[in-house]
BAFI-3210 file (N, C-alpha, C; in Angstrom, 3 decimals, decimal comma, padded with zeros to 6 digits):
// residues 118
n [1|2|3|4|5|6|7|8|9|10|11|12|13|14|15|16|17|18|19|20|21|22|23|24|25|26|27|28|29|30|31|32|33|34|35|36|37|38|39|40|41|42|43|44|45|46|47|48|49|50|51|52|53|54|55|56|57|58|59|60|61|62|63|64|65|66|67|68|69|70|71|72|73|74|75|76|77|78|79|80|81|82|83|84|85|86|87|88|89|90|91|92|93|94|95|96|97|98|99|100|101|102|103|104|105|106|107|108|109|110|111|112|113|114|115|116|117|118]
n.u [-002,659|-002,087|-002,293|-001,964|-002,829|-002,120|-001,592|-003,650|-005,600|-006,575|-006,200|-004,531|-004,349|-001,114|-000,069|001,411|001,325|002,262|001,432|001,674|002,148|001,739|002,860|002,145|002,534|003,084|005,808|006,942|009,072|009,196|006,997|005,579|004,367|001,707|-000,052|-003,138|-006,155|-009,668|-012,201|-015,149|-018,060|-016,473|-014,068|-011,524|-008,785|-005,167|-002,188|000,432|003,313|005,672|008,364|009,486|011,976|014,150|013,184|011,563|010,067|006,913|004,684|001,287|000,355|-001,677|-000,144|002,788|005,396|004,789|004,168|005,794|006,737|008,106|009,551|010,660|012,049|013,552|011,343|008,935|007,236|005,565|005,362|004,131|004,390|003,364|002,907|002,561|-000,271|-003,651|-007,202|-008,383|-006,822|-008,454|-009,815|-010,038|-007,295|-005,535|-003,783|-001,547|-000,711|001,425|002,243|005,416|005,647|004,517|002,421|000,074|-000,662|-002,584|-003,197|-005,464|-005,468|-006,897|-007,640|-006,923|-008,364|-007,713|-008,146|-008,379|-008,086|-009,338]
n.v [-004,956|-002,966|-001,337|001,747|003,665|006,866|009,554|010,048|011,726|014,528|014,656|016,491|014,627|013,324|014,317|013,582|011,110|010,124|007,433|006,269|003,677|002,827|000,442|-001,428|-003,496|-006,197|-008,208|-006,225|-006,681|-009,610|-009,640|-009,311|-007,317|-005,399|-003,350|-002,740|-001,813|-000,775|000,483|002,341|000,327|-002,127|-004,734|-004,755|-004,763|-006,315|-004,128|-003,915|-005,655|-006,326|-007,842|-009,631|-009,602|-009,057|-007,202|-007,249|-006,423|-006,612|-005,641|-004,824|-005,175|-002,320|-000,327|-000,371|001,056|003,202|003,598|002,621|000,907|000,694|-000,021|000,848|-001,262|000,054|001,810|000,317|000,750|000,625|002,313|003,856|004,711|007,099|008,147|009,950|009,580|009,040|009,255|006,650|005,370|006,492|005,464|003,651|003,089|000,316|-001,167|-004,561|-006,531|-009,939|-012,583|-013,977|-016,838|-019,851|-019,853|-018,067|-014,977|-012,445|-009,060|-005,898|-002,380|000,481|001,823|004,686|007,513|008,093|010,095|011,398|013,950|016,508]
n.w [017,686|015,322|011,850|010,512|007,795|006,210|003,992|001,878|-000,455|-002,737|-005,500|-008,557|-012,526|-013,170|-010,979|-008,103|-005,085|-001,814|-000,063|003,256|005,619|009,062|011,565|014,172|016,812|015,974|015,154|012,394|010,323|010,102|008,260|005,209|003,100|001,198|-000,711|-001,345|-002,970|-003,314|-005,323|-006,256|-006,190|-006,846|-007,199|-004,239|-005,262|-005,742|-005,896|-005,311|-003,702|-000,713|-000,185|002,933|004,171|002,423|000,766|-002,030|-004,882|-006,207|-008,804|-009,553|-013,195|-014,102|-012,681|-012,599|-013,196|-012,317|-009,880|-006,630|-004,063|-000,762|002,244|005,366|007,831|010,404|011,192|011,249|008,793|005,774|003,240|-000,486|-003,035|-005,611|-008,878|-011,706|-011,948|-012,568|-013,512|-013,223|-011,290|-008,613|-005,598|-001,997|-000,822|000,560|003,199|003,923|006,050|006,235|007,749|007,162|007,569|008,740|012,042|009,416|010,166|008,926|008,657|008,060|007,401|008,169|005,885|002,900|001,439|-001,825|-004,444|-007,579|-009,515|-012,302]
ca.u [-002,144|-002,420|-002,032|-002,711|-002,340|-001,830|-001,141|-004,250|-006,148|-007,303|-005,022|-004,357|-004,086|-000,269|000,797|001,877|000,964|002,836|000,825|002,353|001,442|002,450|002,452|002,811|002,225|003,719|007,191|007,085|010,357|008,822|005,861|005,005|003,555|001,175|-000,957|-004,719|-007,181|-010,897|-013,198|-016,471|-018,653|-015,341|-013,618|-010,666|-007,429|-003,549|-001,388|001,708|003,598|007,146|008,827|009,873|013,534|014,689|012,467|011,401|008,553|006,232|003,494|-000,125|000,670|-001,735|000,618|003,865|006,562|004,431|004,083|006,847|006,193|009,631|009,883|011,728|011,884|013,175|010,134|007,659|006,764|005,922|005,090|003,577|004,773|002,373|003,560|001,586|-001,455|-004,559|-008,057|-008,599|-006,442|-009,009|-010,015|-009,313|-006,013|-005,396|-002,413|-002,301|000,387|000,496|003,342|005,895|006,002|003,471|001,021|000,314|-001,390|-003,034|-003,802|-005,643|-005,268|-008,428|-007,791|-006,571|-008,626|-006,993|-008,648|-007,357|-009,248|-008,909]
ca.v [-004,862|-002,027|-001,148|002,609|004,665|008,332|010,087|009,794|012,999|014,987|015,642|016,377|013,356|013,529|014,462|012,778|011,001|009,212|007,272|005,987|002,338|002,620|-000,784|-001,629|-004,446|-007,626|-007,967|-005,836|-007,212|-010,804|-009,983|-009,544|-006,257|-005,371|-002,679|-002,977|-000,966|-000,465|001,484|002,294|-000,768|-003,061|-005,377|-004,909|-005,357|-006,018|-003,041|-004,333|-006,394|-006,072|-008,955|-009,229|-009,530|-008,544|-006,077|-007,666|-006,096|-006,558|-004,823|-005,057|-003,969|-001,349|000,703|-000,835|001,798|004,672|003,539|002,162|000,391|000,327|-000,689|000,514|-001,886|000,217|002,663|-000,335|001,788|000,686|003,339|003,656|005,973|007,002|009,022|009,943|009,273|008,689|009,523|005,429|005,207|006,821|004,080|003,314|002,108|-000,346|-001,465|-005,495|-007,176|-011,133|-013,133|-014,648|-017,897|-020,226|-019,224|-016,547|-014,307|-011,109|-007,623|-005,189|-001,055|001,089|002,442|006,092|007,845|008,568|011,242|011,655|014,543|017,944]
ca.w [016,320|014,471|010,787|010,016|006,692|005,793|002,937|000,791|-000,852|-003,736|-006,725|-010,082|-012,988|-013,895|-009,599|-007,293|-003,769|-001,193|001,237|004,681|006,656|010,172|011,826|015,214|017,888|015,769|014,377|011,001|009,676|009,776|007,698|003,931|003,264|000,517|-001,021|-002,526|-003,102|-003,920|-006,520|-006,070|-007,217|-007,930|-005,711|-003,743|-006,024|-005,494|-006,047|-005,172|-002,331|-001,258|000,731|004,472|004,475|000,967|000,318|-003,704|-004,689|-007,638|-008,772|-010,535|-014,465|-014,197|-011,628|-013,242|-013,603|-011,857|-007,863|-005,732|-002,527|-000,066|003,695|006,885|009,391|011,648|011,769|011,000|008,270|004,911|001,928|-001,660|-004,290|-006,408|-009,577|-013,043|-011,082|-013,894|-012,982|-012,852|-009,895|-007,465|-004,688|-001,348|-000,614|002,056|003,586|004,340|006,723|006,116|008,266|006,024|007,761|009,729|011,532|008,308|010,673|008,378|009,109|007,355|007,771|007,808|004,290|002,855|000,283|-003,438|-005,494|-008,927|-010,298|-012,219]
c.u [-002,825|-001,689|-002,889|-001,735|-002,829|-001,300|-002,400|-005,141|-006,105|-005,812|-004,901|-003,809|-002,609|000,576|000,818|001,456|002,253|002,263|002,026|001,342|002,455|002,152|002,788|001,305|002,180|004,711|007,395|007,960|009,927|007,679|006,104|003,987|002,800|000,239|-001,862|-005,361|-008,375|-011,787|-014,473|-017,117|-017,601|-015,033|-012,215|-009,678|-006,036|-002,870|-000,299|002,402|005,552|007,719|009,217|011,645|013,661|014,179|012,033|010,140|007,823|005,097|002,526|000,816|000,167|-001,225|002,046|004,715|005,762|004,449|005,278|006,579|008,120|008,971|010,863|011,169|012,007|012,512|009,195|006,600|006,853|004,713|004,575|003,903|004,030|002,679|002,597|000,616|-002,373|-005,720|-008,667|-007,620|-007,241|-009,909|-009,993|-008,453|-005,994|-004,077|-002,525|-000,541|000,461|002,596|003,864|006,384|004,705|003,638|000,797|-000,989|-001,189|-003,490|-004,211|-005,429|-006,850|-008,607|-007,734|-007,600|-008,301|-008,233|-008,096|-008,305|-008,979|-009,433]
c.v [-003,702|-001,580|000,701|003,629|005,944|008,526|010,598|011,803|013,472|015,216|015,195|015,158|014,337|013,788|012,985|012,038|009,781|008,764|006,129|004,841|002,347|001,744|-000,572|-002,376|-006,066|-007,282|-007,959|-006,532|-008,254|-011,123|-008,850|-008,383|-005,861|-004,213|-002,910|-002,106|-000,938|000,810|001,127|000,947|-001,755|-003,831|-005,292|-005,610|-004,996|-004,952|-003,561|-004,977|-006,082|-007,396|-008,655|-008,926|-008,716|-006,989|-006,118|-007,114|-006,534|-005,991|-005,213|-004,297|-002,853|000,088|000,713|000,457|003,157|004,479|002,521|001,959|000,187|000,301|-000,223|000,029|-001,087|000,729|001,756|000,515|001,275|001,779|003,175|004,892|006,085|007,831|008,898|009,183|009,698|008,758|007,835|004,704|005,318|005,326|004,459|002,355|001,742|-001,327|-003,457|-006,337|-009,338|-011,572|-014,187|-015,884|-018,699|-020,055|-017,825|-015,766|-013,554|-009,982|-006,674|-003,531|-000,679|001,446|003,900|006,604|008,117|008,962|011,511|012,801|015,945|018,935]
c.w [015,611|012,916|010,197|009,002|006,434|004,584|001,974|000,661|-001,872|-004,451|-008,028|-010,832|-013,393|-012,656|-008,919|-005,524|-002,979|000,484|002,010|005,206|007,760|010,799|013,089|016,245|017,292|015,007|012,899|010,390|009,448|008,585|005,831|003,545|001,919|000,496|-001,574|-002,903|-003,636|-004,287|-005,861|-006,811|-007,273|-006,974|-005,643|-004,853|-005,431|-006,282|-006,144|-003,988|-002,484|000,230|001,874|004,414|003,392|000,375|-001,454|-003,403|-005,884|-007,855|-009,938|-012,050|-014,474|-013,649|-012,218|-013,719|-013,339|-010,298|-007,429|-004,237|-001,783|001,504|004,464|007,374|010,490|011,839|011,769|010,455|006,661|003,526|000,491|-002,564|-005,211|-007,442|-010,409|-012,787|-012,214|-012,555|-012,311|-011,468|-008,626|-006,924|-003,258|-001,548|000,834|002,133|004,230|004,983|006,547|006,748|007,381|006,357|008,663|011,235|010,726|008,962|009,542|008,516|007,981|008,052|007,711|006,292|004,312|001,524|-000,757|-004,165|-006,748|-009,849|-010,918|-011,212]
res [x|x|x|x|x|x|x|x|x|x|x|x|x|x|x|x|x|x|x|x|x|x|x|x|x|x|x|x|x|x|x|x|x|x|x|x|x|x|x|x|x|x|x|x|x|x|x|x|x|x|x|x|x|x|x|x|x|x|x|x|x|x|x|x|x|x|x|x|x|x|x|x|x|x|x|x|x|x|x|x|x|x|x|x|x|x|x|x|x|x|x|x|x|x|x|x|x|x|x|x|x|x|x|x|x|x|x|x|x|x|x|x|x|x|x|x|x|x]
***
């Protein structure tokens, strides 16, 4: 099982990022996909999650109408849109797989860096 993300790196408050979770070795489509991320000092917070089938997503307020999380199944590939990116964004982001039925096996990614900086 693997869970690994791309995208993350340095950039201006007000640009843009779009990090990448490439999954593979359990059946993506079945599972419940989710973004977090952690600050220096802070603990690990939800970003946003987007459902297995449907693809519903919802998101933390503080991201709320700037990042967008979507899903292909068929690449077992799910994404994070990151827009009007604020210096309080910078973290790692980590990608988190959780099976949307019993047994709720969970996977975590290694984590991408986010920079938000002039």
């Amino acid at each position: 099982v693997q869970l690994v993300e791309s995208g993350g790196g340095l950039v201006q408050p007000g640009g843009s990022l779009r990090l990448s979770c490439a999954a593979s070795g359990f059946s993506f489509s079945s599972y419940i996909m989710s973004w977090h991320r952690q600050a220096p000092g802070k603990e690990r917070e939800l970003v946003g999650v987007i459902s297995s089938a449907a693809g519903v997503t919802t998101y933390a307020d503080s991201v709320k109408g700037r990042f967008t999380i979507s899903r292909d199944n068929a690449k077992n590939t799910v994404y994070l849109q990151m827009d009007s990116l604020k210096p309080e964004d910078t973290a790692v982001y980590y990608c988190n797989a959780r099976r949307d039925r019993y047994p709720r096996y969970a996977y975590w990614g290694q984590g991408t860096q986010v920079t938000v900086s002039p």
